[in-house]
C-alpha positions in Angstrom: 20.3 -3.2 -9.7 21.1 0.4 -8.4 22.8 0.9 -5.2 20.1 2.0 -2.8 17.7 -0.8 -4.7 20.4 -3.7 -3.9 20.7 -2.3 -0.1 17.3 -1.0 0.5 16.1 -3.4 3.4 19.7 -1.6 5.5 18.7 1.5 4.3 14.9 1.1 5.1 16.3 0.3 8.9 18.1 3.4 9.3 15.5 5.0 8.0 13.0 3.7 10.7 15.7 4.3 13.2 16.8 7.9 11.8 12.4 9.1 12.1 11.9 7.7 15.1 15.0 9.7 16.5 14.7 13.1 14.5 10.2 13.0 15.3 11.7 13.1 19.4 14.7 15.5 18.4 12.6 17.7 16.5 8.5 17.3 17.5 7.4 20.9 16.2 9.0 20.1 13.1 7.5 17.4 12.4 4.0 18.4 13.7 4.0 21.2 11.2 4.7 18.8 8.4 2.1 16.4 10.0 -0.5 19.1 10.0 -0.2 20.0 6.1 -3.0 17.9 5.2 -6.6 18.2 3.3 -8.9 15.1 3.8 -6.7 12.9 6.0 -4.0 12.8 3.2 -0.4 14.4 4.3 0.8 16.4 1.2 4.2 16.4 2.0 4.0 12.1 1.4 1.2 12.7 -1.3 4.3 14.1 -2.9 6.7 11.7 -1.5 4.3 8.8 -3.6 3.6 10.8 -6.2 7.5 10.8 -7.2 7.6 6.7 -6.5 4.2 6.1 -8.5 5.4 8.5 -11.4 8.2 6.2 -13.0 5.7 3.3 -13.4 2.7 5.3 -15.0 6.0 6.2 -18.1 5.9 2.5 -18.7 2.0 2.2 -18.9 1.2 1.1 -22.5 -2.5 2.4 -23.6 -2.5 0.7 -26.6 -2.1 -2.6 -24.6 -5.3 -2.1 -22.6 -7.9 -3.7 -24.8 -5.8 -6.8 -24.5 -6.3 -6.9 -20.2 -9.4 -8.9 -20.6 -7.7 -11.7 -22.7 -5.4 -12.3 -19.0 -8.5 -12.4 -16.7 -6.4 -14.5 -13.8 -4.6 -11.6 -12.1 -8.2 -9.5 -11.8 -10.0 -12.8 -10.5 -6.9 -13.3 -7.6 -7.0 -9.5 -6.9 -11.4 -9.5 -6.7 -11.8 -12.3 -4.9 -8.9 -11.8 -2.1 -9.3 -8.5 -1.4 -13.5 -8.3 -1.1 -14.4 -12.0 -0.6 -11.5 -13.0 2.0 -9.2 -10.3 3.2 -11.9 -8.1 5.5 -13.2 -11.6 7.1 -9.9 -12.7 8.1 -8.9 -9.4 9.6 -11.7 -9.6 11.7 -11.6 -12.8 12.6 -7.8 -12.5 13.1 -8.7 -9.5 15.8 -11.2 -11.6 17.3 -8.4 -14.3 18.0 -5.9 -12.1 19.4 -7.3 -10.1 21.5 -10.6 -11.5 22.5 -8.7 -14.7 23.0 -5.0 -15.2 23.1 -4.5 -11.4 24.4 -7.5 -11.5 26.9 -5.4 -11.6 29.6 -3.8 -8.3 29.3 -6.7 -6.2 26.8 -9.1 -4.9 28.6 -12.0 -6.0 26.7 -13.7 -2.1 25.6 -10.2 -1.8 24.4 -10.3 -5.2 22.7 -13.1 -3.8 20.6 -11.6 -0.4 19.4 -8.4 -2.1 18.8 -10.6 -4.5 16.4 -12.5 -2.1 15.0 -9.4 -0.1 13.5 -8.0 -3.9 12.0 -11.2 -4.2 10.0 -10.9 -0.5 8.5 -7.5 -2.0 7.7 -8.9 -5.0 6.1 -11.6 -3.6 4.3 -9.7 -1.1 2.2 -7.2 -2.2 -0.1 -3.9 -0.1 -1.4 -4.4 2.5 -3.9 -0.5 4.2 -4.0 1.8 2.4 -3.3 1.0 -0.8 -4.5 2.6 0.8 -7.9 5.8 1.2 -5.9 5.9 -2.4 -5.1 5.2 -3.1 -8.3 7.9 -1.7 -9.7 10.1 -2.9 -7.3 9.1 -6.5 -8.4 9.4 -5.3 -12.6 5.3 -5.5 -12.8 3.3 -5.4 -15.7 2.8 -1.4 -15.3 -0.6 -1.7 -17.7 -2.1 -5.1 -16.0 -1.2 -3.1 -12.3 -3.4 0.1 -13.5 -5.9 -2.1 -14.5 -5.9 -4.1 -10.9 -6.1 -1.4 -8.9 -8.5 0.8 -11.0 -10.8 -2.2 -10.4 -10.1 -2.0 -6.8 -11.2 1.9 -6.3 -14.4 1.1 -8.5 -15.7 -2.0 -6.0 -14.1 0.2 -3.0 -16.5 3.2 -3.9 -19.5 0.6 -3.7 -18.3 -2.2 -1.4 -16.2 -0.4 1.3 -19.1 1.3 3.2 -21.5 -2.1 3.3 -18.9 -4.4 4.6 -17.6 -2.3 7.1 -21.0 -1.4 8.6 -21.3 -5.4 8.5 -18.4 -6.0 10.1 -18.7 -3.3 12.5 -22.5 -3.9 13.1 -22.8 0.0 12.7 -25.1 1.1 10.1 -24.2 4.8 9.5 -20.9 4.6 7.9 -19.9 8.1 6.7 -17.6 7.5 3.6 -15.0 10.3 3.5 -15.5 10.8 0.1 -13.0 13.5 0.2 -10.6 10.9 1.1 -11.4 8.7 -1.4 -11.6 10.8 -4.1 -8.5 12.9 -3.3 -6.0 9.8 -3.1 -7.3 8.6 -6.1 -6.5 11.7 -7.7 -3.4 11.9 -6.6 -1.9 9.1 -6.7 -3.3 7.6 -10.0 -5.2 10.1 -12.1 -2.2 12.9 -11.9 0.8 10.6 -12.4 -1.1 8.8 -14.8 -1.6 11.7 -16.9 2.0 13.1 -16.4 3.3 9.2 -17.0 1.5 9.8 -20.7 2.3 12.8 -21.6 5.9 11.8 -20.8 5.3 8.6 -22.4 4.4 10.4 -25.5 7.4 12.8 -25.5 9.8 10.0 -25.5 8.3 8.1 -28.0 8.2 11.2 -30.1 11.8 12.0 -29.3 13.7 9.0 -29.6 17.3 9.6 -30.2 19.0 8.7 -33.7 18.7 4.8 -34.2 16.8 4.4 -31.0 13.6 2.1 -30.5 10.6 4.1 -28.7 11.1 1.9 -25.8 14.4 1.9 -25.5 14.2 5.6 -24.9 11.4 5.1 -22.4 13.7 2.4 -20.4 16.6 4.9 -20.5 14.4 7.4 -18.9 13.0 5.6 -16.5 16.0 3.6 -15.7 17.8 7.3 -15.0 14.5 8.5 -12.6 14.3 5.1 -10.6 16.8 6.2 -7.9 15.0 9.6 -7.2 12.2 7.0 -6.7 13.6 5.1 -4.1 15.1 7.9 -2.4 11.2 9.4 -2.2 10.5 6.0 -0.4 13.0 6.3 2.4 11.9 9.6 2.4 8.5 8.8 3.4 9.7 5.9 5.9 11.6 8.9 7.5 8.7 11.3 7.7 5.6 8.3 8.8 8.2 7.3 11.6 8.9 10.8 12.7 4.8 11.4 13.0 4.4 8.9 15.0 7.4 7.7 16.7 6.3 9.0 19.6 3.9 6.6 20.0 6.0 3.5 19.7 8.2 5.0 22.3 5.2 5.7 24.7 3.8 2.6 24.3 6.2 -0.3 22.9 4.2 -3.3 24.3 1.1 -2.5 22.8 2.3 -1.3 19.5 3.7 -4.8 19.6 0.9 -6.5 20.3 -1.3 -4.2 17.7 1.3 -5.3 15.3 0.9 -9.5 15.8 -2.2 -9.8 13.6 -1.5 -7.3 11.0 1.7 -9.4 10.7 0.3 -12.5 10.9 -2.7 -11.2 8.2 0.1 -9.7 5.9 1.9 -12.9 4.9 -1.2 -15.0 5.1 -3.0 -12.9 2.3 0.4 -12.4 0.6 0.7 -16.6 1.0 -2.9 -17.1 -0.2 -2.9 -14.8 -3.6 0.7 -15.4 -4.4 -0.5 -19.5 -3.8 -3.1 -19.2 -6.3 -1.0 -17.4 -8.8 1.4 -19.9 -8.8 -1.2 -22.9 -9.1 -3.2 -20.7 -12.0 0.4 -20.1 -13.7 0.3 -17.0 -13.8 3.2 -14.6 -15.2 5.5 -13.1 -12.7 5.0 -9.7 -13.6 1.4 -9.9 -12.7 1.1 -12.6 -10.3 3.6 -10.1 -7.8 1.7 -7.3 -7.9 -1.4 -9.4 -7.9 -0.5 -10.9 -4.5 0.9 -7.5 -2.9 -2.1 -5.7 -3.8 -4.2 -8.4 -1.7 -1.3 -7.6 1.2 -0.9 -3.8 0.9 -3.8 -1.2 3.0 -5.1 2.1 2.0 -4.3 3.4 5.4 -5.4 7.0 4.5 -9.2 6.1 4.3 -8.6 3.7 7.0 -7.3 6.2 9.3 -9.4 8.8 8.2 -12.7 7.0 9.1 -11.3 5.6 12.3 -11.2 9.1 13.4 -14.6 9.9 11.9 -16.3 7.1 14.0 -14.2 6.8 17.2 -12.1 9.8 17.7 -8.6 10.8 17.3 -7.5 9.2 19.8 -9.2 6.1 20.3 -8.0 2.5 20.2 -9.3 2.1 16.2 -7.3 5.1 15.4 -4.3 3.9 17.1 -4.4 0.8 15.2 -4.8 2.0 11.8 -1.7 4.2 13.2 0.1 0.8 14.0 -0.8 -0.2 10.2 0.8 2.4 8.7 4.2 1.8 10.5 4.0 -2.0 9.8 3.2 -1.5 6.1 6.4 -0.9 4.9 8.6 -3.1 6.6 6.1 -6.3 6.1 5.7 -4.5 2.1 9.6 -4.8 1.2 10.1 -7.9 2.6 7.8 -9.7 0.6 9.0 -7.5 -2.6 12.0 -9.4 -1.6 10.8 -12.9 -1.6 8.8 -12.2 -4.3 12.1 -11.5 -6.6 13.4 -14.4 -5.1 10.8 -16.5 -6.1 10.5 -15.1 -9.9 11.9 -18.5 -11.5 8.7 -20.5 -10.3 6.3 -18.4 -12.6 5.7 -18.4 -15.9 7.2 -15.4 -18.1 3.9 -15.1 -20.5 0.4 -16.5 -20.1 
């Protein structure tokens, strides 16, 4: 384990700490680099994931992709948490807290934007950097492409419906711009790069050298330029918003409570059933952090489509994005913790 990798949870801190403090050091700095965005997505971080997702897509194996349907377990886990469960939860989650245990002090219009924005959250599962967890936790880089493939597919059909269920608005205006750009960039262009590169190190093997040990050498060598474009992007998504958490502490807080409490129940629920299934580690992990993780882009961007920029949904899917990584890493960690209870193969 590299050095940043075997420290990252300090390192992630400091990172937090050093945003929030440069974003109030520096705010026109940081709202220039905020406003570099098409569609909702910030292009600075698009690049920022773009260098974490890349190392993974090298270790994508085409050839093993036929053989995905012979594992069916991770893609039922990954179906039925993120579209049959995870949305209801979250809103039933947001219901509790602040129709109920947060009445007191959550004025109740503001209860209502506030659960709005948690079932954007719910009802859009990770795209990006689900691949960064996943190689964090030494996932099955094929079965993960597959997973969250599956996940844009159902999300192109399924996202719109349930939110206009949830939301009891009809006219849900998909940002397909959104959509369509993430997707783009943070799975079709690294996948293709990942290939080609792929190809060139199988092609290029050193003298005596297996295919894959060359690709393991390479990607071994790229991984800390990977985690430094994580802390990277903790640094920048604190500096955009630190402001915020400064402003207005208590409620960030209290915004934070079920997204908390939602994170390590879905994470508890998937990584539950892949244990009881028996399935592998290396897909099981990513399985369960798939379920957990949020495509806070889309979220974001349609909270500002629907309620404004700054209204109480907007805020939240804000407060989402900040909790994501924290919450993320930590159950990387228990995760790798945990990797002796699963099976190696299935």
């Amino acid at each position: 384990m590299g050095f940043f990798e075997k420290w990252l949870s300090v390192w992630v801190v400091l990172c937090i700490a050093a945003g929030i403090g440069l974003g109030s050091a520096f705010p026109g700095l940081f709202r220039f680099l905020a406003s570099l965005e098409y569609a909702s997505v910030n292009l600075v971080v698009a690049v920022l994931i773009w260098g974490m997702v890349y190392p993974m897509m090298v270790n994508v194996d085409f050839a093993s992709l036929r053989h995905i349907g012979d594992r069916p377990k991770g893609l039922v886990i990954t179906i039925v948490v993120n579209w049959l469960i995870k949305p209801f939860t979250m809103v039933a989650l947001g219901i509790l807290f602040f129709e109920v245990v947060f009445a007191d002090i959550i004025a109740p219009a503001d209860a209502q934007q506030y659960i709005a924005g948690l079932i954007l959250l719910g009802a859009a599962p990770c795209t990006a950097m689900v691949f960064v967890w996943s190689q964090l936790t030494r996932g099955d880089a094929t079965y993960t492409l597959v997973q969250v493939s599956l996940n844009d597919l159902i999300m192109v059909f399924a996202f719109a419906p349930i939110v206009a269920l949830l939301l009891g608005v009809t006219d849900i205006a998909v940002p397909w711009q959104t959509l369509i750009l993430s997707v783009g960039l943070y799975v079709v262009i690294p996948l293709v790069a990942g290939a080609m590169t792929r190809s060139w190190l199988v092609n290029h093997a050193g003298r005596g050298e297996s295919p894959e040990t060359s690709i393991a050498r390479f990607t071994g060598g790229i991984k800390p330029f990977s985690v430094l474009a994580l802390l990277a992007t903790v640094v920048l998504l604190f500096g955009f918003q630190g402001h915020v958490i400064l402003d207005r502490p208590l409620l960030i807080a209290l915004l934070a409570v079920p997204l908390l409490v939602q994170s390590y129940g879905i994470f508890a629920l998937a990584y539950g059933a892949a244990y009881l299934w028996r399935v592998p580690f290396n897909v099981a992990a990513p399985c369960a952090l798939i379920g957990t993780s949020n495509f806070f882009e889309l979220a974001v961007a349609v909270a500002i489509s629907l309620f404004g920029l700054n209204s109480g949904a907007a805020l939240t899917t804000v407060v989402g994005v900040l909790v994501e990584v924290p919450v993320m890493l930590s159950l990387v960690a228990f995760a790798n913790r945990t990797r002796h209870m699963f099976p190696a193969t299935e």
